[in-house]
N, CA, C and O atoms as a printed pandas DataFrame, in Angstrom:
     atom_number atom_name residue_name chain_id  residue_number  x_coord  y_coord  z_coord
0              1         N          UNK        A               1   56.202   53.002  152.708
1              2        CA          UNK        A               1   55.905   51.839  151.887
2              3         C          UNK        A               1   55.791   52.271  150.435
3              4         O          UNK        A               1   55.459   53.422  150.152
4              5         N          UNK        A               2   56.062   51.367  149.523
5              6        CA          UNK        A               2   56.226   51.793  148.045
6              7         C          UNK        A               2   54.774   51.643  147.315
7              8         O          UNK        A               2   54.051   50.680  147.568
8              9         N          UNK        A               3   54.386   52.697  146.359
9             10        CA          UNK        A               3   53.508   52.299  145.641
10            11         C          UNK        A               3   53.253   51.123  144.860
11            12         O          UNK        A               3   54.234   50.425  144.604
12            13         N          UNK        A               4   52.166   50.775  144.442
13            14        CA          UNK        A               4   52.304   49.547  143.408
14            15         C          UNK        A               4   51.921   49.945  142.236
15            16         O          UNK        A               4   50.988   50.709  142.481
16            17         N          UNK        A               5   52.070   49.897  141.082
17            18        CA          UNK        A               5   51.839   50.240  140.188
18            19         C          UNK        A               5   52.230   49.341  139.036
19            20         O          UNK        A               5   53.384   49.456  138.623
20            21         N          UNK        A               6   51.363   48.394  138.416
21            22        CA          UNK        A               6   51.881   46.933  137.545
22            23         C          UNK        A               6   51.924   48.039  136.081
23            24         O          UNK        A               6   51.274   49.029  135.748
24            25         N          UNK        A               7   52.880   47.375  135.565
25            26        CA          UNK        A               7   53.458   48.285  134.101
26            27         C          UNK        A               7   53.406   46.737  133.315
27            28         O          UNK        A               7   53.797   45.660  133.764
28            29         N          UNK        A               8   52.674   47.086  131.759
29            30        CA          UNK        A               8   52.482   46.429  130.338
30            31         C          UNK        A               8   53.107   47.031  129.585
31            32         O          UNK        A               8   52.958   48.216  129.286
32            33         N          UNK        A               9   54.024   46.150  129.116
33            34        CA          UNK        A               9   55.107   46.700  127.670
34            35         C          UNK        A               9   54.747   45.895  126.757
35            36         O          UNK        A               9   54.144   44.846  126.983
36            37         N          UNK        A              10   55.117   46.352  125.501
37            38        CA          UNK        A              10   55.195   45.499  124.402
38            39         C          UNK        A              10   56.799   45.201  124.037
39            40         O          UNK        A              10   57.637   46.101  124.095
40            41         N          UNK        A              11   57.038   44.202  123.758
41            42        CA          UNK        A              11   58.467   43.756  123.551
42            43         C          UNK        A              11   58.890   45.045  121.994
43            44         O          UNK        A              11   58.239   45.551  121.080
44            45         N          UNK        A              12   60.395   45.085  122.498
45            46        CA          UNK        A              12   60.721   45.916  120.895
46            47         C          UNK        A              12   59.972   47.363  120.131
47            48         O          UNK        A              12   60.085   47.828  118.996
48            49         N          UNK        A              13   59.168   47.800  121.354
49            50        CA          UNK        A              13   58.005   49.033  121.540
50            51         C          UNK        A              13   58.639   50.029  122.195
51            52         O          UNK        A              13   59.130   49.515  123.199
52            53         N          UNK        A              14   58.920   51.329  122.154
53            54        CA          UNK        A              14   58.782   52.219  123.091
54            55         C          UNK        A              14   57.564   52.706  123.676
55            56         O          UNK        A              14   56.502   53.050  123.156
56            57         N          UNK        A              15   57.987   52.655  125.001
57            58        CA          UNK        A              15   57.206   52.783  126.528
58            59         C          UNK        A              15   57.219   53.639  126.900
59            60         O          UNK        A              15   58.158   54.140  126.280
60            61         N          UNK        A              16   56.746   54.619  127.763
61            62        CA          UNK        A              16   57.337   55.830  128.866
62            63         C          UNK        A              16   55.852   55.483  129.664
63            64         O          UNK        A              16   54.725   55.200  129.256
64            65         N          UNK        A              17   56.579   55.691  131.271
65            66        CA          UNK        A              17   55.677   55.642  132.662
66            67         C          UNK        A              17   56.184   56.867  133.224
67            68         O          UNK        A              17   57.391   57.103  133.168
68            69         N          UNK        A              18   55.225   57.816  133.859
69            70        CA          UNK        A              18   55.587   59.039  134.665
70            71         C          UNK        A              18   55.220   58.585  135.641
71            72         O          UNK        A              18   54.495   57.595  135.541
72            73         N          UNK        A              19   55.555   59.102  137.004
73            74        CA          UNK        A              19   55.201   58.690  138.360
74            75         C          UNK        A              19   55.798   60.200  139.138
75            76         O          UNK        A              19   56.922   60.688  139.021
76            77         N          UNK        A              20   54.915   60.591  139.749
77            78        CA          UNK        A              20   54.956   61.681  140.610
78            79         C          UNK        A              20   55.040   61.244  142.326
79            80         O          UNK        A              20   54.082   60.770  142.936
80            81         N          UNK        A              21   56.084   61.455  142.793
81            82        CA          UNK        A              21   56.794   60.912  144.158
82            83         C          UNK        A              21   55.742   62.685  145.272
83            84         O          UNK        A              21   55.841   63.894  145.062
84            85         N          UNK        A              22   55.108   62.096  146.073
85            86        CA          UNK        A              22   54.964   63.094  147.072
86            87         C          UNK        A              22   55.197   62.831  148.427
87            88         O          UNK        A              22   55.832   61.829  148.758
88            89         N          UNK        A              23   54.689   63.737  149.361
89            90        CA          UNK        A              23   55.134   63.852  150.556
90            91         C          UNK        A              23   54.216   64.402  151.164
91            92         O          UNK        A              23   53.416   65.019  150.461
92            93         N          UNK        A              24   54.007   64.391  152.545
93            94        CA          UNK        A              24   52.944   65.653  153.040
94            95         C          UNK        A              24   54.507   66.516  153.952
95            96         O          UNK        A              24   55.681   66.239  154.198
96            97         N          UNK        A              25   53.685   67.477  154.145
97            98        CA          UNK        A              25   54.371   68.984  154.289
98            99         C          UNK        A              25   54.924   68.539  156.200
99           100         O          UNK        A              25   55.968   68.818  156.788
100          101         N          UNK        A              26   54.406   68.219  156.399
101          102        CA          UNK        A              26   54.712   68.116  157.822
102          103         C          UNK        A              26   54.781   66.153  157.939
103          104         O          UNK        A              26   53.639   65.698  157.875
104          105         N          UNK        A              27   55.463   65.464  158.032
105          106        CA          UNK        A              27   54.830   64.029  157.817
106          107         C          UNK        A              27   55.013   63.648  159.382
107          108         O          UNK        A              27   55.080   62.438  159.599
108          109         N          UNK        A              28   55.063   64.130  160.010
109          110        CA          UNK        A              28   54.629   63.910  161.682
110          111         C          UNK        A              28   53.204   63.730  161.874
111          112         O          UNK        A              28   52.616   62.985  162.659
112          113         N          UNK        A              29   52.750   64.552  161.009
113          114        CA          UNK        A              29   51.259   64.937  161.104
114          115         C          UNK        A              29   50.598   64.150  159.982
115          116         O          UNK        A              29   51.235   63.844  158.974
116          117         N          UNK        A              30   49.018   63.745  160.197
117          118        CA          UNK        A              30   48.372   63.077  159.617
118          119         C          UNK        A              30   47.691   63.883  157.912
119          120         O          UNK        A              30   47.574   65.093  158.107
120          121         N          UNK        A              31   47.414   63.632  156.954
121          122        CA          UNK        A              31   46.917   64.164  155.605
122          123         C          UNK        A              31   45.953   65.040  156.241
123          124         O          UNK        A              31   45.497   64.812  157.361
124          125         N          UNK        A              32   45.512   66.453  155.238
125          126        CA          UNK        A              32   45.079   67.272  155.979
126          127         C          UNK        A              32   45.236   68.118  154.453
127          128         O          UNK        A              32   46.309   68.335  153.891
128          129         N          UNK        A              33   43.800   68.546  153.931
129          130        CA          UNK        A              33   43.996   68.950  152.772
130          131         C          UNK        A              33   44.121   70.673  152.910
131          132         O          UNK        A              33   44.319   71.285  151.860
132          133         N          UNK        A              34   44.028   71.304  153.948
133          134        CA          UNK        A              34   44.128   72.532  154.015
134          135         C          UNK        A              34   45.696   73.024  154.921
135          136         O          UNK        A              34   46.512   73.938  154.798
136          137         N          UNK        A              35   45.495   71.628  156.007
137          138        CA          UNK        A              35   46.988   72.386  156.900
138          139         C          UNK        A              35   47.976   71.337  156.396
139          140         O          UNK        A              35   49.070   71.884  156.540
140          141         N          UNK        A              36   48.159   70.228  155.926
141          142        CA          UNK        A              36   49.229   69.364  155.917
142          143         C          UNK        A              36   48.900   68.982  154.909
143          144         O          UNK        A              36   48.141   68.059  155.203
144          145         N          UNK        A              37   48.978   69.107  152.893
145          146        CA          UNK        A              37   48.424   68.645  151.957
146          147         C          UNK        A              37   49.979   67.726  151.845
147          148         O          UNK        A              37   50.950   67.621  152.594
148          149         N          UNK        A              38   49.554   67.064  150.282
149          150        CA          UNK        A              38   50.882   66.503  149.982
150          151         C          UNK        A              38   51.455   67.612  149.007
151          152         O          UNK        A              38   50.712   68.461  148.514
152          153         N          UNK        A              39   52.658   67.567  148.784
153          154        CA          UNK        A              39   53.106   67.911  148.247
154          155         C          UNK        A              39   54.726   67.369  147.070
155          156         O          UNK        A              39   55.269   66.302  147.358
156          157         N          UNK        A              40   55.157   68.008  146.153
157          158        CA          UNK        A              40   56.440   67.093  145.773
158          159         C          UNK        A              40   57.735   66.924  146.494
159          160         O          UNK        A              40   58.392   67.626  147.263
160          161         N          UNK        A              41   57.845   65.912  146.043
161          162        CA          UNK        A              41   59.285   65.162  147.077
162          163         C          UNK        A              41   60.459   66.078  146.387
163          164         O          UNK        A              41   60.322   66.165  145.167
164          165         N          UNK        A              42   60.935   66.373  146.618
165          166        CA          UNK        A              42   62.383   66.967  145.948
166          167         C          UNK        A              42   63.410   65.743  145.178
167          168         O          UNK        A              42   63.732   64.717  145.777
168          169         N          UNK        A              43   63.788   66.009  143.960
169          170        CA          UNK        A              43   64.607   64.535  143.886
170          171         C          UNK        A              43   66.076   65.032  143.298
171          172         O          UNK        A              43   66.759   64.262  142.622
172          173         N          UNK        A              44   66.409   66.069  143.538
173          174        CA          UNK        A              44   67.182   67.202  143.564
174          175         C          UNK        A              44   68.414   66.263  143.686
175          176         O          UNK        A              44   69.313   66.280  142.845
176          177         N          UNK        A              45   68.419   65.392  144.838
177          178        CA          UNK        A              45   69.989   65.245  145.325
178          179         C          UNK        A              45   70.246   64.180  144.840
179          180         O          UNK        A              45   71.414   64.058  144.471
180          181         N          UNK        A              46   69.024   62.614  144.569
181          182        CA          UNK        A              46   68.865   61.358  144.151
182          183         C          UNK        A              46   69.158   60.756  143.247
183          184         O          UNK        A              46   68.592   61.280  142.288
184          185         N          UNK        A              47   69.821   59.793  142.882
185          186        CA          UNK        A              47   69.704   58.923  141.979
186          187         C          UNK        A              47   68.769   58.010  141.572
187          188         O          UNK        A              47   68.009   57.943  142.539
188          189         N          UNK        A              48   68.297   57.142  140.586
189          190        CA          UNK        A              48   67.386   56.377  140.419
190          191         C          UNK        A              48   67.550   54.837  140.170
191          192         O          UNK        A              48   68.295   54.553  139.232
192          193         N          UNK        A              49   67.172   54.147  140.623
193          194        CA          UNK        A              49   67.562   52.562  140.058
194          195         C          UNK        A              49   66.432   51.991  139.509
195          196         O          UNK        A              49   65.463   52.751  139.519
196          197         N          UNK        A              50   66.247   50.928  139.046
197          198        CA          UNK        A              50   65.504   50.010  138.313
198          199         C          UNK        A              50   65.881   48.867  137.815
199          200         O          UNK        A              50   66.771   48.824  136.966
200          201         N          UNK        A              51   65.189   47.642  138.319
201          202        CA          UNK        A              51   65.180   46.460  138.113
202          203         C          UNK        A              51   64.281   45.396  137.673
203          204         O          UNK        A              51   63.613   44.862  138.559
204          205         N          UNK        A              52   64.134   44.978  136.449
205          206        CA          UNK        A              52   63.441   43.779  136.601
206          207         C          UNK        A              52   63.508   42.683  136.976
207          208         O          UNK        A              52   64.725   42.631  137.160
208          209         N          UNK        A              53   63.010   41.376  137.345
209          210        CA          UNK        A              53   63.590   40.049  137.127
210          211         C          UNK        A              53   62.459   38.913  137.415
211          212         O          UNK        A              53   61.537   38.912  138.230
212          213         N          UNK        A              54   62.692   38.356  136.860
213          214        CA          UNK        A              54   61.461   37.054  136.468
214          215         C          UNK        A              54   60.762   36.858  138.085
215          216         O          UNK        A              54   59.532   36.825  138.131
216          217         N          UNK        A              55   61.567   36.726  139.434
217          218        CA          UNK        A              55   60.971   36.302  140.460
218          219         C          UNK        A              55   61.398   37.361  141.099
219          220         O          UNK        A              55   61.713   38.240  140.298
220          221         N          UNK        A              56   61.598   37.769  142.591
221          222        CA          UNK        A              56   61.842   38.330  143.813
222          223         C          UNK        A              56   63.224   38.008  144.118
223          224         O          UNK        A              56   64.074   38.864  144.365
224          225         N          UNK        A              57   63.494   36.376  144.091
225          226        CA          UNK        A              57   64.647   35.727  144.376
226          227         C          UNK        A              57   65.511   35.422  142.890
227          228         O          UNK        A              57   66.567   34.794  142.958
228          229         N          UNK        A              58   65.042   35.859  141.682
229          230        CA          UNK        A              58   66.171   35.529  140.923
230          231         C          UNK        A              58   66.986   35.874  140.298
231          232         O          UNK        A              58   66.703   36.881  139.649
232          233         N          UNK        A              59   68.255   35.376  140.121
233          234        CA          UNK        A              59   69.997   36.313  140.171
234          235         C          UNK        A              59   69.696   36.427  138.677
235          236         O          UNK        A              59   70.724   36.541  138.008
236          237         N          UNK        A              60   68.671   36.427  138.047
237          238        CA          UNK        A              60   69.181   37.328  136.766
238          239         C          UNK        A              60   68.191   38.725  136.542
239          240         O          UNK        A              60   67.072   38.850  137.040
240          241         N          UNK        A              61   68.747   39.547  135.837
241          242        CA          UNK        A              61   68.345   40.440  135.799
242          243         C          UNK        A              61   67.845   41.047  134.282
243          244         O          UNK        A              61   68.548   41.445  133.353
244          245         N          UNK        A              62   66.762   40.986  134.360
245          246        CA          UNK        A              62   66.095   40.858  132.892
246          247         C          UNK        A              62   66.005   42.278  132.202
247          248         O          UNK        A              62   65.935   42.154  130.979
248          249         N          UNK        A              63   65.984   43.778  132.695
249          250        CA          UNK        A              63   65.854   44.499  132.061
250          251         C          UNK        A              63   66.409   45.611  133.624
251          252         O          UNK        A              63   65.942   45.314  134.724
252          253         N          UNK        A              64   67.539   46.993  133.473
253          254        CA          UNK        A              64   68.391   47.393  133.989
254          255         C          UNK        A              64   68.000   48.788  134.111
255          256         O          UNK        A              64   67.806   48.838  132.897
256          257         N          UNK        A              65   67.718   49.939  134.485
257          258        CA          UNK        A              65   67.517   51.046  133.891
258          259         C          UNK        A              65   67.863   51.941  135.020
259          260         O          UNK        A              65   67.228   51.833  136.069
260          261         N          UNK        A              66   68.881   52.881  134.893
261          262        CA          UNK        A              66   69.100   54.068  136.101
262          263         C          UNK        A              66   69.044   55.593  135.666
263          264         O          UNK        A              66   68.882   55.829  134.469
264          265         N          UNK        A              67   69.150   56.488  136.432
265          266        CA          UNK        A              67   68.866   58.095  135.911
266          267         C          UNK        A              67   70.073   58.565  134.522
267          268         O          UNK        A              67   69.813   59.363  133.621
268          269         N          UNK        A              68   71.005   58.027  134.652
269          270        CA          UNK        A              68   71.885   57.277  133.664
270          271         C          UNK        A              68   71.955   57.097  131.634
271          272         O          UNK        A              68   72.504   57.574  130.641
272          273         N          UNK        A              69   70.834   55.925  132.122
273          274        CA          UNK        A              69   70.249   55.241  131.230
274          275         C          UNK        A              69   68.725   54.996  131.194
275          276         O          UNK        A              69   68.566   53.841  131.589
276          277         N          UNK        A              70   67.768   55.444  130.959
277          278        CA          UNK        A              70   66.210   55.414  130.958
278          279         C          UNK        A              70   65.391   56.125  131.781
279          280         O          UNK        A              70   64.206   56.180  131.449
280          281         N          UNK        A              71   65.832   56.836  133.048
281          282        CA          UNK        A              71   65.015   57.254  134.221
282          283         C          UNK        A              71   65.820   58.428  134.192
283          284         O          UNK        A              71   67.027   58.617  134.342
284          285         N          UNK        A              72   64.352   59.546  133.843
285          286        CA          UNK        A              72   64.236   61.651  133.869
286          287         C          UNK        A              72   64.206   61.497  135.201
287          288         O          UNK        A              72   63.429   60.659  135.657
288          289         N          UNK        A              73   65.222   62.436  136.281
289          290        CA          UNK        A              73   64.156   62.521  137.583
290          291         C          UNK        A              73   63.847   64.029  137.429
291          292         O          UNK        A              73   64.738   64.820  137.119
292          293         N          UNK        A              74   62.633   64.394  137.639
293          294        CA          UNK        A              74   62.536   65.960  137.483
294          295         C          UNK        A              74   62.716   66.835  138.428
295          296         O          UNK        A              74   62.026   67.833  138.217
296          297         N          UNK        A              75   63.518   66.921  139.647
297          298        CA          UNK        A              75   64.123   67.287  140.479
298          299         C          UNK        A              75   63.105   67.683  141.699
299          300         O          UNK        A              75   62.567   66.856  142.436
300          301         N          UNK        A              76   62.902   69.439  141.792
301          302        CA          UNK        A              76   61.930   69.574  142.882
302          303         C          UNK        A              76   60.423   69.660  142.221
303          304         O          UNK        A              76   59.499   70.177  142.849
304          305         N          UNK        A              77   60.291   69.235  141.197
305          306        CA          UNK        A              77   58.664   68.507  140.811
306          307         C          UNK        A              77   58.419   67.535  141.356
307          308         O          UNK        A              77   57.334   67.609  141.933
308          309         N          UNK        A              78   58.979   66.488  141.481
309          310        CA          UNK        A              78   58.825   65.109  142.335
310          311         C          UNK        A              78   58.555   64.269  141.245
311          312         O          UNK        A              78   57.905   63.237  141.411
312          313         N          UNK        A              79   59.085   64.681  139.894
313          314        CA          UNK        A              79   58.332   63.563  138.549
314          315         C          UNK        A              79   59.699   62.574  138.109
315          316         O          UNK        A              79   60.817   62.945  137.753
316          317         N          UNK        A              80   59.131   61.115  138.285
317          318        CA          UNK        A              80   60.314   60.282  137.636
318          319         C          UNK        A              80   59.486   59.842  136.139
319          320         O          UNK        A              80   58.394   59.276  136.102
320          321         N          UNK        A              81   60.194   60.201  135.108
321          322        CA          UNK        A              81   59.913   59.687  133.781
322          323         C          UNK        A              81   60.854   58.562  133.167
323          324         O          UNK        A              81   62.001   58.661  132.731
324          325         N          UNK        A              82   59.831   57.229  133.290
325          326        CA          UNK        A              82   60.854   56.022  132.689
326          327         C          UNK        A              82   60.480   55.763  130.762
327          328         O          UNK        A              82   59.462   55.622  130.084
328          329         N          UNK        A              83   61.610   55.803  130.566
329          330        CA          UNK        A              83   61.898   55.560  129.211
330          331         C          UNK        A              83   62.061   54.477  128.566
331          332         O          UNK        A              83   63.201   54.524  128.103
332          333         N          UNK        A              84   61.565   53.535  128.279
333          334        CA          UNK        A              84   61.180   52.131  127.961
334          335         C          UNK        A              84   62.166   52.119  126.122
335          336         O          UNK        A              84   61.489   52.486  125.162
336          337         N          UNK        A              85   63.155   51.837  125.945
337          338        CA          UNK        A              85   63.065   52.193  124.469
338          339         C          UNK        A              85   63.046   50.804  123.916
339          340         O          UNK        A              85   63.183   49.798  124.612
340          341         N          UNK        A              86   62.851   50.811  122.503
341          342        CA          UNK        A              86   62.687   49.794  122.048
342          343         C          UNK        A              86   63.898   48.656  122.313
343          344         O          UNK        A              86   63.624   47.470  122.497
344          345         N          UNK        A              87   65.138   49.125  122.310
345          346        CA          UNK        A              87   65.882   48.263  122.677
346          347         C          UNK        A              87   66.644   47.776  123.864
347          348         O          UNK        A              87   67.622   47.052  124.048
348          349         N          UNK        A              88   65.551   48.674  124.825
349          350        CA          UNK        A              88   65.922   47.956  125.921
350          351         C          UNK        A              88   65.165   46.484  126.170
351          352         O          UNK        A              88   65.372   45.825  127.189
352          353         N          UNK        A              89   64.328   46.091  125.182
353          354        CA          UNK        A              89   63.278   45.004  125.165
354          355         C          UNK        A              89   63.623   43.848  124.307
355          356         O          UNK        A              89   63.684   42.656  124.608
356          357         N          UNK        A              90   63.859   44.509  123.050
357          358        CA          UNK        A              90   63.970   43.458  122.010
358          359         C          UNK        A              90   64.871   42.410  122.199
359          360         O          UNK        A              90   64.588   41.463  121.465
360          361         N          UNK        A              91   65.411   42.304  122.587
361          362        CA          UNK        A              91   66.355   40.993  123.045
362          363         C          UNK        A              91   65.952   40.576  123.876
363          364         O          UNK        A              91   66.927   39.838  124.021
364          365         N          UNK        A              92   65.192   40.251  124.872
365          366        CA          UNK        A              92   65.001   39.600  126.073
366          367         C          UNK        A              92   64.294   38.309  125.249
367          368         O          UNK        A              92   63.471   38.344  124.335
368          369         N          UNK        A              93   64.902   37.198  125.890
369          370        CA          UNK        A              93   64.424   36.103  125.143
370          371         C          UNK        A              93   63.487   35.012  126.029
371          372         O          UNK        A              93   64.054   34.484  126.986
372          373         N          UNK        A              94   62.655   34.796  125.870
373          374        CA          UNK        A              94   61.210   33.907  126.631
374          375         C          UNK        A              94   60.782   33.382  125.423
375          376         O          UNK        A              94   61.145   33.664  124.280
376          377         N          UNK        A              95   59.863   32.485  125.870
377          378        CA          UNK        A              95   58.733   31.613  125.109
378          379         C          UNK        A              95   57.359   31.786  125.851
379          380         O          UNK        A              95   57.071   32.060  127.016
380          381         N          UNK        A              96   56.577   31.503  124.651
381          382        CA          UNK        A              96   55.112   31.667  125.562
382          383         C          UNK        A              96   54.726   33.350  124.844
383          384         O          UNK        A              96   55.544   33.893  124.101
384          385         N          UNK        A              97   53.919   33.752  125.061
385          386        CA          UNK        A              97   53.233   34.800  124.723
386          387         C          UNK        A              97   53.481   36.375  125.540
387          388         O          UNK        A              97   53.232   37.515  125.148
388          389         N          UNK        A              98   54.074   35.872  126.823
389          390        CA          UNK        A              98   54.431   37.294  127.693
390          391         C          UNK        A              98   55.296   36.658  128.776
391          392         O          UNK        A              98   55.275   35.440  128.952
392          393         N          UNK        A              99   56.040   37.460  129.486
393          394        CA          UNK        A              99   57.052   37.378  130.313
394          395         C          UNK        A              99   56.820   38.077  131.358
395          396         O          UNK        A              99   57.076   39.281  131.340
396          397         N          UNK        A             100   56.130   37.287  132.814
397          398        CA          UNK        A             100   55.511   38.186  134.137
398          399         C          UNK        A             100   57.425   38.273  134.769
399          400         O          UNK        A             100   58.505   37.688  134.849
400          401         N          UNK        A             101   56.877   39.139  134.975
401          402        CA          UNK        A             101   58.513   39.422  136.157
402          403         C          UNK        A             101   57.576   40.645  137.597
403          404         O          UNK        A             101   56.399   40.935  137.809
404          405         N          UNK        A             102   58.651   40.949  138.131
405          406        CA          UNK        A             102   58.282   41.823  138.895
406          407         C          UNK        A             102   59.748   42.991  138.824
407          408         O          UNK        A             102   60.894   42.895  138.385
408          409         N          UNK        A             103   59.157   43.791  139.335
409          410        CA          UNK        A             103   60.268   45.538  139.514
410          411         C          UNK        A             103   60.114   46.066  140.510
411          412         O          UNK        A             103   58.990   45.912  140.987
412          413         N          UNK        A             104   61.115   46.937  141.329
413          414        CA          UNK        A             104   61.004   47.710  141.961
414          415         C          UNK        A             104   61.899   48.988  141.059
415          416         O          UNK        A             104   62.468   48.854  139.976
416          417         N          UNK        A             105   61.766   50.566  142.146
417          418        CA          UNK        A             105   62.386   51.361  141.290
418          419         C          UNK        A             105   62.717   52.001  143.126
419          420         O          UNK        A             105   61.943   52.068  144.080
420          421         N          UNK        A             106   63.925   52.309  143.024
421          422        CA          UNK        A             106   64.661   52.806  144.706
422          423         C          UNK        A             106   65.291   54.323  144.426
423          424         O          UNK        A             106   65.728   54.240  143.278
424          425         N          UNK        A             107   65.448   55.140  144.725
425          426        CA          UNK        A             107   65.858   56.784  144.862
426          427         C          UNK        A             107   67.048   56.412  146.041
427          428         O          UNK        A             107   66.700   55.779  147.039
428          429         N          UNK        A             108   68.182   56.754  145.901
429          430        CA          UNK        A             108   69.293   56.868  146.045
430          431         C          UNK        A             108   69.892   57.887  146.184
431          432         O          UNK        A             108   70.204   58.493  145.159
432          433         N          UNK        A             109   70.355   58.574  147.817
433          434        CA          UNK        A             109   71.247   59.375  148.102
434          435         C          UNK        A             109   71.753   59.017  149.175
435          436         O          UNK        A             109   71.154   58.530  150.133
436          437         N          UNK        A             110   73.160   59.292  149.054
437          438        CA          UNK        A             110   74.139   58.743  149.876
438          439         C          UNK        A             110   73.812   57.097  150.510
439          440         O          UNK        A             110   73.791   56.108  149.777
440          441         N          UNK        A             111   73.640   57.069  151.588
441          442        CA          UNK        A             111   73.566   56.082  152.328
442          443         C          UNK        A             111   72.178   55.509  152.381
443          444         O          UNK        A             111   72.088   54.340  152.756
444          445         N          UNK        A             112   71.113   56.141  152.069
445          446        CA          UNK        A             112   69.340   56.722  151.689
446          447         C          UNK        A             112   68.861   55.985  150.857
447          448         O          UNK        A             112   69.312   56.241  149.740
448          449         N          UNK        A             113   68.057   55.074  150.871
449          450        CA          UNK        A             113   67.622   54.364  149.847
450          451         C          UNK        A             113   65.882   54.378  150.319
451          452         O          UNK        A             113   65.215   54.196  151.337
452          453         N          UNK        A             114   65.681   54.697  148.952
453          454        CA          UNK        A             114   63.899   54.888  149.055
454          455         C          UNK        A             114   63.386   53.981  148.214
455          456         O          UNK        A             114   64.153   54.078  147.256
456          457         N          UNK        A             115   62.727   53.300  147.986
457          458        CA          UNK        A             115   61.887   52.202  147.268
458          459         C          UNK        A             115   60.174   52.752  147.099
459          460         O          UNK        A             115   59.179   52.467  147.766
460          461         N          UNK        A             116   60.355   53.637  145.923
461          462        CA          UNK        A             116   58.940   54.176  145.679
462          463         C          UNK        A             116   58.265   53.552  145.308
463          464         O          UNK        A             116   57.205   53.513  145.932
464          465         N          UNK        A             117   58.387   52.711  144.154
465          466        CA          UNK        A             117   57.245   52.241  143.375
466          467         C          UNK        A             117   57.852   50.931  143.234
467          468         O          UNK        A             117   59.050   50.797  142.985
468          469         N          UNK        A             118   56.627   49.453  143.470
469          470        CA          UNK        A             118   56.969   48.573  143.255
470          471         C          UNK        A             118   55.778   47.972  141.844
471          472         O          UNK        A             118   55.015   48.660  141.166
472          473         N          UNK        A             119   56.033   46.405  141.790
473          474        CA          UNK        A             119   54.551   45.924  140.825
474          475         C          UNK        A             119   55.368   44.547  140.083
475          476         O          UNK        A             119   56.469   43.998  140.036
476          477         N          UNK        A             120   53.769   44.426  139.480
477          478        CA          UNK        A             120   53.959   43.402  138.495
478          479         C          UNK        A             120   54.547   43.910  137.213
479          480         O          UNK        A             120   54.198   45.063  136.959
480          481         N          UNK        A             121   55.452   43.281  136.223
481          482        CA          UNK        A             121   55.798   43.713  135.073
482          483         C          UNK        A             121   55.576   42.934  133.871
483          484         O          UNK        A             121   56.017   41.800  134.057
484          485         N          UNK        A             122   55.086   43.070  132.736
485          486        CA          UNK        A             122   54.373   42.276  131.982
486          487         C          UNK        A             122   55.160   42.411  130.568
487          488         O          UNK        A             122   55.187   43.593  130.226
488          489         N          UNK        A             123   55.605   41.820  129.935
489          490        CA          UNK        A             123   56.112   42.188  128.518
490          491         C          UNK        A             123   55.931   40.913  127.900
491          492         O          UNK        A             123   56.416   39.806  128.131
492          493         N          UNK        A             124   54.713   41.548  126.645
493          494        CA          UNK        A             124   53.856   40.728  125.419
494          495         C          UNK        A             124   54.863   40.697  124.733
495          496         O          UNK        A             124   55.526   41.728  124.843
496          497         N          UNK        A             125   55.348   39.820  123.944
497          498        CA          UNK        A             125   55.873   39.175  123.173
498          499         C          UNK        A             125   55.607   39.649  121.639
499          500         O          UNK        A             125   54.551   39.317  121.101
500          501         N          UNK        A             126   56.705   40.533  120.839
501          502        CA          UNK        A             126   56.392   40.945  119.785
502          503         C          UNK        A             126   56.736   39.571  118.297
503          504         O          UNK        A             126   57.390   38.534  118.405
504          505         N          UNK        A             127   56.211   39.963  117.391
505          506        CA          UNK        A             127   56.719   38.622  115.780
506          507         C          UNK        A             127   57.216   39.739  114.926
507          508         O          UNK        A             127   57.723   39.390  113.860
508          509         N          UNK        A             128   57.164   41.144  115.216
509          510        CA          UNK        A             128   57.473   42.058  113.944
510          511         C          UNK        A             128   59.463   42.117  114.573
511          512         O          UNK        A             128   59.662   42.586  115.693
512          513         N          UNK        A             129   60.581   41.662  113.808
513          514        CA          UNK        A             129   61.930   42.099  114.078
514          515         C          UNK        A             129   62.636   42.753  112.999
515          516         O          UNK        A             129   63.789   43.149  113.167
């Protein structure tokens, strides 16, 4: 199951979120801080995706980001670093004071799709252009 983790941006701001992906050592076996701790996921082989969008169900897609374009994966550390830059924001156009959407972020190899981290996504509304 994916973490949750709700992320606050400021529109037209650079952002960065780190998130450390683990595992326990044996995952047959239950947490166990001496024989089965967690440890990092390898992200060695993975790709990264990222999506925003206003609802769950809706076909637009408000802000885009893959290992590509915005997302470090730090390989066998288990660290994904997202890169928020200012212009991946400044254009998104709403009214009202902030723009709730929701995100997920999925790890990608081959046929493998992992869905680590999910949440609420929040972006305040900047007046400085």
């Amino acid at each position: 199951m994916a973490a949750v983790k709700n992320i606050e941006i400021d529109q037209g701001a650079t952002h960065v979120e780190i998130f450390n992906v683990e595992v326990l050592t044996d995952p047959t076996e239950p947490y166990n801080a001496l024989t089965n701790p967690y440890i990092p996921f390898d992200l060695t082989s993975y790709s990264a995706r990222m999506q925003v969008r206003k609802t769950y169900d809706s076909s637009t897609v408000e802000l885009s980001l893959t290992n590509l374009s915005g997302i470090t994966l730090g390989g066998s550390t288990g660290e994904i670093t997202i890169n928020f830059s200012a212009a991946n924001t400044e254009n998104i156009k709403f009214t009202g004071e902030s723009l709730d959407c929701v995100y997920d972020l999925e790890l990608v190899n081959g046929s493998i799709v992992k869905r680590v981290v999910q949440g609420s996504f929040i972006i305040s509304r900047n007046t400085t252009r």
